[in-house]
C-alpha positions in Angstrom: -5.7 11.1 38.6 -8.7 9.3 39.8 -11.3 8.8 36.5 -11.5 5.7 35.2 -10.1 6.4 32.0 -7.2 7.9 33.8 -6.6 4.7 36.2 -7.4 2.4 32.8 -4.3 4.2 31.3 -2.0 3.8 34.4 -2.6 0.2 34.9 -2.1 -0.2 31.3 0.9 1.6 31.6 2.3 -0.4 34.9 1.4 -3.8 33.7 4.4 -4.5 31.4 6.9 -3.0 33.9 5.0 -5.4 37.0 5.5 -8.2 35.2 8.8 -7.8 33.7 10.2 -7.4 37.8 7.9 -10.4 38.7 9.2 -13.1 35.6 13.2 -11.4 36.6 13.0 -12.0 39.9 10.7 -15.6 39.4 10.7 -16.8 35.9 7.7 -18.4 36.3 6.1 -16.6 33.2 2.7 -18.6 33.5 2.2 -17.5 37.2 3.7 -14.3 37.1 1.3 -13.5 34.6 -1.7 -14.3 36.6 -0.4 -12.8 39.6 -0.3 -9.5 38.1 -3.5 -9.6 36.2 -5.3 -10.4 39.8 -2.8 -7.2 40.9 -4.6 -5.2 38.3 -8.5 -6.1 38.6 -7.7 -5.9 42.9 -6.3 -2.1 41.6 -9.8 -1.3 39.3 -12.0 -2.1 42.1 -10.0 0.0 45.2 -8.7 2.6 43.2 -11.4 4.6 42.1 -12.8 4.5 45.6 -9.8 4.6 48.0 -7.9 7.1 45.2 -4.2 6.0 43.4 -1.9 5.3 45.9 1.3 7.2 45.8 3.5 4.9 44.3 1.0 3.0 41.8 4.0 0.6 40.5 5.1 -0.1 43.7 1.6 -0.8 45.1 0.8 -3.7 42.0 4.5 -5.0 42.1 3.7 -5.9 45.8 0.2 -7.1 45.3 1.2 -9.0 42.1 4.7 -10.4 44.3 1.7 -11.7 47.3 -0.8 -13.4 45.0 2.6 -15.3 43.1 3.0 -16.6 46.6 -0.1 -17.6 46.9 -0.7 -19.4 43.8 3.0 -20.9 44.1 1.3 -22.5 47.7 -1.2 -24.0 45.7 1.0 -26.3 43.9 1.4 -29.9 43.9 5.4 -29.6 44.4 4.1 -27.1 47.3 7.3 -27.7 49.7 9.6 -27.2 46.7 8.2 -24.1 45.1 7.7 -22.5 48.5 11.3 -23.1 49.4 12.6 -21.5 46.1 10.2 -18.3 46.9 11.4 -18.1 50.3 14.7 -18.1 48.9 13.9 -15.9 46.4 11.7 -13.4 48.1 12.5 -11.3 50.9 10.8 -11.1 54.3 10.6 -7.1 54.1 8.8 -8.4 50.6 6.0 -10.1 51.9 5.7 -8.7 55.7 7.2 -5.9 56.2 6.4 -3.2 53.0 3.3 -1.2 52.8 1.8 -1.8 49.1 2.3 1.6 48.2 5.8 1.8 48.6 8.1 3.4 46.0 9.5 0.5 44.0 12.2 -1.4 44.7 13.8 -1.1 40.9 13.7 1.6 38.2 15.0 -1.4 35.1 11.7 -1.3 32.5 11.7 -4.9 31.1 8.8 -4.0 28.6 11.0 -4.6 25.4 12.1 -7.8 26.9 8.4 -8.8 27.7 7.3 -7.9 23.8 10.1 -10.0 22.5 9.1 -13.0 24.8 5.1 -12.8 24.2 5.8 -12.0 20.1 8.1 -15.3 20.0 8.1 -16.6 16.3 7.5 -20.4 17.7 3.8 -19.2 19.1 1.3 -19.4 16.7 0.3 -15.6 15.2 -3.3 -15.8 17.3 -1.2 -16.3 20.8 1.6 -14.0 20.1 -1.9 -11.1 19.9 -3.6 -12.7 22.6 -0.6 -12.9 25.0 0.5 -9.7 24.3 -2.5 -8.0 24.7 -2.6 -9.6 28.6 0.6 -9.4 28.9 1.9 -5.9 27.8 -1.2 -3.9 27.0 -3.0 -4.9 30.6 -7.0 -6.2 29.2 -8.4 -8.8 30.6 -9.4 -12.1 28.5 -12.6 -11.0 28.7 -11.6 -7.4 27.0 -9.3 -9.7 24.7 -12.4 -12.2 23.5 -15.1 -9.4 22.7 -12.7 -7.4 21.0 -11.7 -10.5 19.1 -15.7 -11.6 18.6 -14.9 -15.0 20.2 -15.9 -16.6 23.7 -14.0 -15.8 26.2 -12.9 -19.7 26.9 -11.7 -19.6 23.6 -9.3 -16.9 24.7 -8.9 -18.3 27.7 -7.3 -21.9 25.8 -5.3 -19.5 23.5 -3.7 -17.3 25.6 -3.5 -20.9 28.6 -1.6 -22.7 25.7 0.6 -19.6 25.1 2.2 -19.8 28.9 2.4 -23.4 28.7 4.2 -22.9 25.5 6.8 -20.9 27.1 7.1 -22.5 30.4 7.7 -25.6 29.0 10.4 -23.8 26.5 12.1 -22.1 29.5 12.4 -19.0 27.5 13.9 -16.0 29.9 13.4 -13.0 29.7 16.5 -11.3 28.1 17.0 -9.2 24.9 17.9 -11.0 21.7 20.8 -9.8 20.2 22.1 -9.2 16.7 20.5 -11.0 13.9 18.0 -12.5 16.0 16.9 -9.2 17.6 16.5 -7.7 14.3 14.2 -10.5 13.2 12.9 -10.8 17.1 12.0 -7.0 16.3 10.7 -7.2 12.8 8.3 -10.2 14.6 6.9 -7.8 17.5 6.1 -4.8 14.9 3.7 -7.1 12.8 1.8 -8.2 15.8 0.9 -4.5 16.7 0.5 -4.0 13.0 -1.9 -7.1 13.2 -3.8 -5.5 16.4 -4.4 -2.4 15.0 -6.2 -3.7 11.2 -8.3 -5.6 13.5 -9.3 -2.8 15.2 -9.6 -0.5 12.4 -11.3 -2.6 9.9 -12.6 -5.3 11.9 -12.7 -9.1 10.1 -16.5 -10.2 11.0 -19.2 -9.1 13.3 -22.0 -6.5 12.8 -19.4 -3.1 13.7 -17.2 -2.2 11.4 -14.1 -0.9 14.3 -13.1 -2.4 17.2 -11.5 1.0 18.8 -10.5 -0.6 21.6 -8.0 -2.9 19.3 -6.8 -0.1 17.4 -6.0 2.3 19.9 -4.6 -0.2 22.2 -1.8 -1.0 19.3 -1.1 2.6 19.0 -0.4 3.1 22.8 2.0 0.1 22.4 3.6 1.5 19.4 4.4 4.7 20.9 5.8 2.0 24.1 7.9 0.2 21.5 9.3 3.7 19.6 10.5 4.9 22.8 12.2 1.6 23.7 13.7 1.8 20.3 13.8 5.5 19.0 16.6 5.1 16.5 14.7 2.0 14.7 13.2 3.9 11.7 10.7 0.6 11.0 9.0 1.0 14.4 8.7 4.9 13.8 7.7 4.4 10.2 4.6 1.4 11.8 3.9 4.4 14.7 3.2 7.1 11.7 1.1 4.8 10.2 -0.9 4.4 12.9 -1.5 7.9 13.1 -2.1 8.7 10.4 -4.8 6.1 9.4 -6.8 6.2 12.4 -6.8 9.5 12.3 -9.4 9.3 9.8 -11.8 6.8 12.1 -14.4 9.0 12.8 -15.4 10.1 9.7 -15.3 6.0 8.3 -18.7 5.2 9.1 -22.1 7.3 9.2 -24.6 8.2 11.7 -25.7 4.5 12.0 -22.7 2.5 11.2 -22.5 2.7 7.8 -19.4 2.8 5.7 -18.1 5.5 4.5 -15.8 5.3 1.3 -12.6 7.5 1.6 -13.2 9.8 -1.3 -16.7 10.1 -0.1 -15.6 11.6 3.6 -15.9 14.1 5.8 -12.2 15.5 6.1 -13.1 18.2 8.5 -13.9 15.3 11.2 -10.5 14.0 10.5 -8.0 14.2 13.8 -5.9 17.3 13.1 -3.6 16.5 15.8 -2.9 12.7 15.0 -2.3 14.0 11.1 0.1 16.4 12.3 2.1 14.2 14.7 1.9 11.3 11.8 3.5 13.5 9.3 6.0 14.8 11.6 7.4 11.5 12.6 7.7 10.0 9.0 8.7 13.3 7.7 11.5 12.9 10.3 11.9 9.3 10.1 12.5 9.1 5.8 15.7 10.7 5.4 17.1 9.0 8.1 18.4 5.4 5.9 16.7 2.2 4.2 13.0 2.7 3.8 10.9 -0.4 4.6 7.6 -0.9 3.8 6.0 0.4 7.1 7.7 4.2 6.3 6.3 3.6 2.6 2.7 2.6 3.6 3.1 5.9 6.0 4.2 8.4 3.6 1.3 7.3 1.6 -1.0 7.6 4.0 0.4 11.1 4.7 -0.1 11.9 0.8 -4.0 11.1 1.4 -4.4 12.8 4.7 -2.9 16.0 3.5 -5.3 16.2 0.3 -7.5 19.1 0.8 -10.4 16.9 -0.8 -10.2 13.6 -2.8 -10.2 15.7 -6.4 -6.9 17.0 -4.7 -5.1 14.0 -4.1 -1.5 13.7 -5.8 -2.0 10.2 -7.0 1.0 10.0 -9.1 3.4 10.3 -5.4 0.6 7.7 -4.2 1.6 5.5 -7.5 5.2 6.2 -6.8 5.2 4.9 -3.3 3.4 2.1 -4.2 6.1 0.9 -6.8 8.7 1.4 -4.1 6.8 -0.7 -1.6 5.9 -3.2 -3.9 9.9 -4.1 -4.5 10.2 -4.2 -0.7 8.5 -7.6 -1.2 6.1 -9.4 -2.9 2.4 -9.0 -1.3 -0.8 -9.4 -3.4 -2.9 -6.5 -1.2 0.3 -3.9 -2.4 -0.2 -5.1 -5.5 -4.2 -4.5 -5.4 -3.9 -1.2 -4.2 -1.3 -0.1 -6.6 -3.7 -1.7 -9.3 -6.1 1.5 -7.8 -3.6 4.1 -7.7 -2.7 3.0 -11.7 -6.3 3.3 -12.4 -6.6 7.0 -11.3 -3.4 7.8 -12.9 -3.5 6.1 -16.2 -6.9 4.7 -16.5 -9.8 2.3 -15.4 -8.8 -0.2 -17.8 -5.1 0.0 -17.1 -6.2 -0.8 -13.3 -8.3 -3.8 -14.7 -5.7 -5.3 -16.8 -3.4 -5.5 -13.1 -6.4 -7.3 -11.4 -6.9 -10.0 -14.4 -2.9 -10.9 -13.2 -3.6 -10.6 -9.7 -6.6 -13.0 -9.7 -4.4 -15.7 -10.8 -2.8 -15.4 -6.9 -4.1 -18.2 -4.6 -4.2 -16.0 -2.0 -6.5 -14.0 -3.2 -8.9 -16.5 -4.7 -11.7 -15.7 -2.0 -10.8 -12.3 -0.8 -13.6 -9.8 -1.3 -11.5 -6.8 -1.8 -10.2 -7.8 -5.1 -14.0 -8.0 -6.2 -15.2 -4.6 -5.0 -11.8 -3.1 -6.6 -12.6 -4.4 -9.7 -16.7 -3.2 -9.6 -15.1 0.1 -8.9 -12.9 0.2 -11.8 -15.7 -1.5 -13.7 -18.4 1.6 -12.6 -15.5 3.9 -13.7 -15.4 2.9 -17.5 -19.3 2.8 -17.1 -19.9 -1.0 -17.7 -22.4 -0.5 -14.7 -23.9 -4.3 -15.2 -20.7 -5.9 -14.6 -20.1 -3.5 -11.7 -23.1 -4.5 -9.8 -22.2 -8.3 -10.4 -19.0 -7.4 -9.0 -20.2 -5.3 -5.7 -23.0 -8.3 -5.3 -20.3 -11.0 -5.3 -17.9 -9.5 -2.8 -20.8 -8.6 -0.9 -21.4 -12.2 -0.7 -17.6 -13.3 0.3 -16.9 -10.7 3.2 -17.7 -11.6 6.7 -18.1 -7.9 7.9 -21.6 -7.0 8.2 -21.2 -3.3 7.0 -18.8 -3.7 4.3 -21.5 -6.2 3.3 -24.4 -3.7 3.3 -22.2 -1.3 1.4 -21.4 -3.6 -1.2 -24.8 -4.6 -1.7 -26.4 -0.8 -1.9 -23.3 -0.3 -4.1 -24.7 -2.9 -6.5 -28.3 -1.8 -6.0 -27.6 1.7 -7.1 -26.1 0.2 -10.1 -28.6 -2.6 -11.0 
């Protein structure tokens, strides 16, 4: 294992599980944290050149455990915190162990580590950002392109996350309960957040950020094996799956993008289909539904459609019902407004959008614009459709669903 992409993966891997022995045996989140991040870029540069050392783990656990030492030095209260390490840390720690050395403990804190970086009193913005440094291993830098913003930007977020928690003192321990339920519920919409930003990205001239959304898969298959019997996590996994599995074929040979019924299914990812409908084909008999398993099994219905024509859109319509009782969420409501159009009619599908644009929260949103030019093109008013497509062109901030929008209402006009 000595490719880059193989050593990306392995650090990525190790980082949670460093940090979680690091903030157990310190509790000093805020250095911890940077301790292991300087383990992990000291790992990228020697790696690849000196080859992975035998125990990889072991190696960044005592790299990470030396650089918290040194950054603990560098302290104002330097007497006091160095006394608490010495107490804390022993000699064979810091003198005595070679850095590839098995390590000392086999206890995986990365559900513990999720919990604390997804904690509902950070904002939405820092529970990604940490997360992402924390658990999924990039570096601010990664974190700010991904994200489209400067990396001091990031830098503040993910700086007023730590503070946040060290001035909190939250531990790192397992809720339990209620609270883990919720705690839970809180860590599944983060990844859920990562991965829409990855697949349909919210500004900027590319319409993915892959990076994003194949990062929140790798720590949604993390989470599911921490949690296997939590049917919501699988449910979020399959979803995953089963929607980027359709990535390649979303935009054309220069960036363009590609409608769904207008795809390439042969480009599709056979494998990620089949492992998507596996798990949630598992997963749904198993107890209560929640909207993650919902939005799954209708992704499943469109990725096992031979070819748009062949889609069952009456299941689609039925899912959508059932999701839409889970709660009440205007984007649901949008895209069962679709799914009613191709079952029942355009103008059926129009009449749900003329209630929906009464929602506040979707007073600006582009989507409900370029839904309602497509119903519009489908009953053949073709002038209104173009004003449609030309006003949501003009409201998103994602440079190629804007050029689509706008050849959409060219074509028509």
């Amino acid at each position: 294992m000595t490719g880059p992409h193989a050593i990306e993966d392995l650090l990525r891997t190790c980082a949670p599980q460093v940090l979680g022995a690091l903030v157990r045996r310190y509790g000093a989140f805020d250095l911890c944290e940077d301790a292991v991040q300087e383990a992990l870029i000291a790992a990228a540069r020697q790696w690849p050149e000196d080859g992975v050392p035998e125990h990889p783990r072991g190696w960044l656990l005592t790299v990470a455990t030396r650089r918290y030492v040194d950054l603990v030095r560098s302290e104002s209260a330097r007497r006091r915190r160095e006394d608490a390490v010495a107490l804390a840390t022993p000699d064979s720690a810091l003198l005595a162990r070679a850095a590839d050395d098995a390590p000392d403990t086999d206890r995986d804190d990365s559900l513990s580590l999720l919990f604390l970086c997804c904690h509902p009193d950070l904002s939405p913005p820092s529970r990604i950002a940490l997360t992402l440094r924390a658990v999924g291993g990039l570096t601010t830098a990664q974190i700010a392109a991904a994200f489209l913003v400067p990396e001091s930007t990031m830098a503040q977020r993910i700086s007023r996350a730590k503070q946040t928690i060290k001035a909190a003192g939250w531990e790192l321990t397992l809720p339990e309960g209620e609270d883990r339920t919720a705690r839970l519920a809180e860590v599944r919409h983060v990844l859920y957040l990562v991965f829409n930003e990855g697949y349909t990205a919210s500004g900027g001239e590319e319409l993915t950020a892959p990076e994003l959304s194949t990062e929140a898969i790798r720590l949604a298959r993390l989470l599911h094996r921490l949690v296997p019997d939590d049917t919501e996590t699988a449910g979020l996994l399959a979803l995953m799956l089963l929607t980027d599995a359709r990535r390649p074929a979303r935009t054309g040979p220069h960036g363009e993008l590609v409608p769904l019924a207008e795809q390439d299914r042969g480009s599709w990812d056979g494998a990620l289909i089949a492992e998507g409908v596996e798990l949630i084909s598992r997963t749904l008999p198993q107890g209560r539904v929640g909207p993650y398993q919902l939005q799954a099994a209708i992704a499943a219905v469109h990725d096992e459609a031979g070819s748009a024509d062949a889609t069952d859109w009456p299941q689609i319509l039925a899912l959508y019902e059932l999701l839409e009782r889970t709660g009440p969420n205007p984007m649901v409501t949008l895209n069962r407004a679709v799914a009613v159009a191709m079952v029942h009619g355009p103008q059926t599908g129009l009449d749900l959008l003329d209630a929906l644009a009464e929602d506040r929260r979707m007073a600006r949103n582009h989507r409900l614009l370029a839904t309602r030019a497509h119903l519009l093109e489908l009953l053949g008013e073709k002038e209104g459709a173009a004003a449609a497509y030309r006003e949501a062109a003009r409201r998103t901030t994602s440079a190629p669903e804007r050029r689509h929008l706008a050849e959409q209402a060219q074509r028509l006009g």
